[in-house]
C-alpha positions as CSV (number, residue, x, y, z in Angstrom):
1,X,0.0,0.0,0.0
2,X,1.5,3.7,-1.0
3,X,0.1,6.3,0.3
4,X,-1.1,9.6,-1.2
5,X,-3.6,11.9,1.0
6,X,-6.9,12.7,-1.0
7,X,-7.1,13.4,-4.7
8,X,-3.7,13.6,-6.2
9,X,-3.0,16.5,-9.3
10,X,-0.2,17.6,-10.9
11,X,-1.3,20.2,-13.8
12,X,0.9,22.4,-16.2
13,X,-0.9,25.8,-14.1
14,X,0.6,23.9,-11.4
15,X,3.6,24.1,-12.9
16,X,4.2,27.5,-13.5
17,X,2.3,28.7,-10.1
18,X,4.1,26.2,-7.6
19,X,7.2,24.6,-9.5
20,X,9.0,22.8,-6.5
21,X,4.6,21.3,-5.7
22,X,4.5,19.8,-9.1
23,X,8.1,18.3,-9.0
24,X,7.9,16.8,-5.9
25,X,4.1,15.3,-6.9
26,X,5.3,14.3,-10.6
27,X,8.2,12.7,-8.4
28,X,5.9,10.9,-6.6
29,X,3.7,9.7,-9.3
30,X,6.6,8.8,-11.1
31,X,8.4,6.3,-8.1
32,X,5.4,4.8,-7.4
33,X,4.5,3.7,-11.6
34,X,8.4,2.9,-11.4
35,X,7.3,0.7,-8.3
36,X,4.5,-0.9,-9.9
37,X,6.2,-1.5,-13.3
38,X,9.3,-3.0,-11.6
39,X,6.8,-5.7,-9.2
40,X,4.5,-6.7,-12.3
41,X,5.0,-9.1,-14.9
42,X,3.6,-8.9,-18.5
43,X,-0.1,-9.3,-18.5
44,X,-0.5,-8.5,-14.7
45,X,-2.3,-5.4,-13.5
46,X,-2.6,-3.6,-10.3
47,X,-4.9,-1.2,-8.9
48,X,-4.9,2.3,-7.6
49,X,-7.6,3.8,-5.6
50,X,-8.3,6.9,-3.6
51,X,-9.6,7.6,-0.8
52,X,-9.5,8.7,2.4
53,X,-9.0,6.0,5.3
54,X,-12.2,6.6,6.8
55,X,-14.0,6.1,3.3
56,X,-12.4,2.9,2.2
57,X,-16.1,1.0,2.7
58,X,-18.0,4.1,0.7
59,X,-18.8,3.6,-3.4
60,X,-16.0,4.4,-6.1
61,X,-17.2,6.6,-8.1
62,X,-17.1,4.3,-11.0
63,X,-18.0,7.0,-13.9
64,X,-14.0,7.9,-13.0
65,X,-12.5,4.1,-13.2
66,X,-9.7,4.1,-16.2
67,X,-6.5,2.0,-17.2
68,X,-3.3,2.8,-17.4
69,X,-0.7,0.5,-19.6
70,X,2.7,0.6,-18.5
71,X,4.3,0.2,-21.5
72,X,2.6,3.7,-23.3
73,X,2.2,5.7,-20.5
74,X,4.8,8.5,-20.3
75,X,4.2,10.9,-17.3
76,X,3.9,14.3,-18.7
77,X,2.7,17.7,-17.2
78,X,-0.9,16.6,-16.3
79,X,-2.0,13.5,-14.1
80,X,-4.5,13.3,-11.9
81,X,-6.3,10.9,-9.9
82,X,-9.2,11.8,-8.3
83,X,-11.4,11.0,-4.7
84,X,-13.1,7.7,-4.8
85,X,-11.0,6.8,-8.4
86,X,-9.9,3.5,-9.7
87,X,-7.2,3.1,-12.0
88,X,-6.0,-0.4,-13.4
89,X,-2.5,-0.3,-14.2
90,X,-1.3,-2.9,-16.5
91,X,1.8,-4.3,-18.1
């Protein structure tokens, strides 16, 4: 389990408003794919939700739920993952 507190966003206003924000959170982002991808063979997938710990038995918002592949995904100035979102990540 990796923790990140709430909705996570890293955005190219973000960028220019709060440079050192957005490097440490595209720094976070970035380990914790790195993580993933390292711990996953071809054809496995993994799973990312947030929440907060308290909310862990409330409904995803499902409307949100999206995949991520490994393999094409390149980390550029926007990410974001949202409360109560599910992303797959596969390899």
């Amino acid at each position: 389990m990796y923790g990140i507190s709430g909705s996570f966003t890293i955005s190219k206003e973000m960028r220019e408003q709060n440079p050192l924000s957005f490097e440490i959170g595209r720094k976070c982002i970035g380990l914790l794919l790195s993580h993933m991808n390292d711990h996953m063979e071809e054809g496995e997938s993994m799973e990312i939700y947030s929440c907060w710990d308290s909310e862990l038995e409330m409904n995803r918002n499902t409307e949100l739920d999206s995949t991520l592949h490994l393999p094409d995904f390149q980390l550029g100035d926007i990410f974001e993952l949202a409360d109560k979102q599910l992303i797959r990540v596969t390899k």
